[in-house]
C-alpha positions as CSV (number, residue, x, y, z in Angstrom):
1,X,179.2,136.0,228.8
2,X,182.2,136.1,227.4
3,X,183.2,137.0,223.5
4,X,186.2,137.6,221.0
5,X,186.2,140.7,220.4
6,X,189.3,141.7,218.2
7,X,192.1,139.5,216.9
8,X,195.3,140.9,217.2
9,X,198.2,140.4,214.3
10,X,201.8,142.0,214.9
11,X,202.8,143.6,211.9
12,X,205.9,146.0,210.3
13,X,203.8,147.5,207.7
14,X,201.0,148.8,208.8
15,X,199.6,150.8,205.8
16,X,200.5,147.7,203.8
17,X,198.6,145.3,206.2
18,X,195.8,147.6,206.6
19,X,195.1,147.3,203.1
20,X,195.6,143.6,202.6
21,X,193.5,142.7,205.4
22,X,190.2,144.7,204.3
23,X,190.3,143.6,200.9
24,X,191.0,140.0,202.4
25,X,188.2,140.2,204.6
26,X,185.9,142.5,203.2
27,X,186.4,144.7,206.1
28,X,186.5,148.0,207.1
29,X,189.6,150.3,207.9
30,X,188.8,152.9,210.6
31,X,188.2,156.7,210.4
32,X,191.3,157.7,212.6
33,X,194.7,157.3,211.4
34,X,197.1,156.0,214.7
35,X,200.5,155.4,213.6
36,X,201.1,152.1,215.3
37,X,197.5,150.9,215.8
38,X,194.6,150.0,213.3
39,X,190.9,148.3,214.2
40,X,189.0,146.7,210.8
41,X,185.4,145.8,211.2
42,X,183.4,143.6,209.5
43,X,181.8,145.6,206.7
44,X,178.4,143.8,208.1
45,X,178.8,144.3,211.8
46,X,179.3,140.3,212.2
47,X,182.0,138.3,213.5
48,X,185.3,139.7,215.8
49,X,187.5,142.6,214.6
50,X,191.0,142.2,213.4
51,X,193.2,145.0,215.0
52,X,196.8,145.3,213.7
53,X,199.7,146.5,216.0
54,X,202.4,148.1,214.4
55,X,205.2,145.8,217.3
56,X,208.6,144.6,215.8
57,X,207.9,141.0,216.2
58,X,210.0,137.7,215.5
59,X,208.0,135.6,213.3
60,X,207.3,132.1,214.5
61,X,207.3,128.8,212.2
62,X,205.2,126.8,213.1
63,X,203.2,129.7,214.3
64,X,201.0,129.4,217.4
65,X,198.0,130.8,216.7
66,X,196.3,131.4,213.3
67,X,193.7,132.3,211.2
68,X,190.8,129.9,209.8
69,X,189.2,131.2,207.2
70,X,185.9,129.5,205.7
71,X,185.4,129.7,201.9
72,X,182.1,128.5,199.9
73,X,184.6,128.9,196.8
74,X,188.0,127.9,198.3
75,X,190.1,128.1,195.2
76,X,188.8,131.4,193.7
77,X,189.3,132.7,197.2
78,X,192.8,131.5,197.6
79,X,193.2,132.8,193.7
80,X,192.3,136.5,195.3
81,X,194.2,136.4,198.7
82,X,197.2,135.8,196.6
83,X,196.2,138.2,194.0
84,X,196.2,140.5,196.8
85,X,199.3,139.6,197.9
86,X,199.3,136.4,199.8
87,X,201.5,133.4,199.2
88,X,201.4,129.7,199.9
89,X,202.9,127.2,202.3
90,X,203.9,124.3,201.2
91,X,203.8,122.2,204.2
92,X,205.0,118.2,203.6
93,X,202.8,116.8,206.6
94,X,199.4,118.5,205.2
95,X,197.5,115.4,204.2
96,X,196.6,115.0,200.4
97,X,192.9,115.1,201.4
98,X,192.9,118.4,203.9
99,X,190.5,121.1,203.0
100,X,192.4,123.6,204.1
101,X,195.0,125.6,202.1
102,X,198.0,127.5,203.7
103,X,198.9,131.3,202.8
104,X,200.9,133.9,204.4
105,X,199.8,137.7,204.6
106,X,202.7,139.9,202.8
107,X,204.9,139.9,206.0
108,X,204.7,136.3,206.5
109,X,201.9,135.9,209.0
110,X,200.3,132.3,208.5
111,X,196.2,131.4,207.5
112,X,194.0,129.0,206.6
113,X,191.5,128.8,203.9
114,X,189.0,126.0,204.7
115,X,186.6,124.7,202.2
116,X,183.2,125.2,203.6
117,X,181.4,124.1,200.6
């Protein structure tokens, strides 16, 4: 059988990424140190890793592939992702009755929170 094991992000900053995406996701940033490389892990063992490569990348608008994240407490959750540095997209073809929101990680890299309440 087949599995996802680690999703990988392109990023510039890597320090600054590392530390937005374990507070974002509650995961865990690993032992070693690699200068162009970093695994999280789910705090709790569950669910695929996030690895961020440390590639000079263009960014892409509309990107083509993205993050869906699932909220029981959408808004408080999008509150603290942009506490933590996230932003939101405005995008004028979202429908007025999506349950999804649109934020970008500090270097522009798109996700979705869903409401899963």
């Amino acid at each position: 059988m087949i599995r996802v094991g680690s999703i990988v992000i392109r990023v510039d900053d890597l320090q600054r990424q590392t530390e937005f995406w374990t507070a974002a996701l509650d995961y865990v940033p690993p032992a070693d140190d690699s200068e162009d490389f970093r695994l999280l892990r789910p705090r709790d063992g569950g669910g695929p890793n996030v690895s961020l490569d440390r590639v000079r990348s263009t960014l892409q608008i509309p990107p083509r592939i993205h993050l869906d994240l699932y909220a029981e407490d959408q808004a408080a959750e999008v509150e603290r992702l942009k506490a933590l540095g996230a932003t939101e997209v405005h995008w004028d073809k979202r429908p007025p009755d999506a349950d999804y929101v649109i934020l970008a990680d500090p270097e522009g890299n798109r996700f979705c929170v869903v409401d899963a309440g």
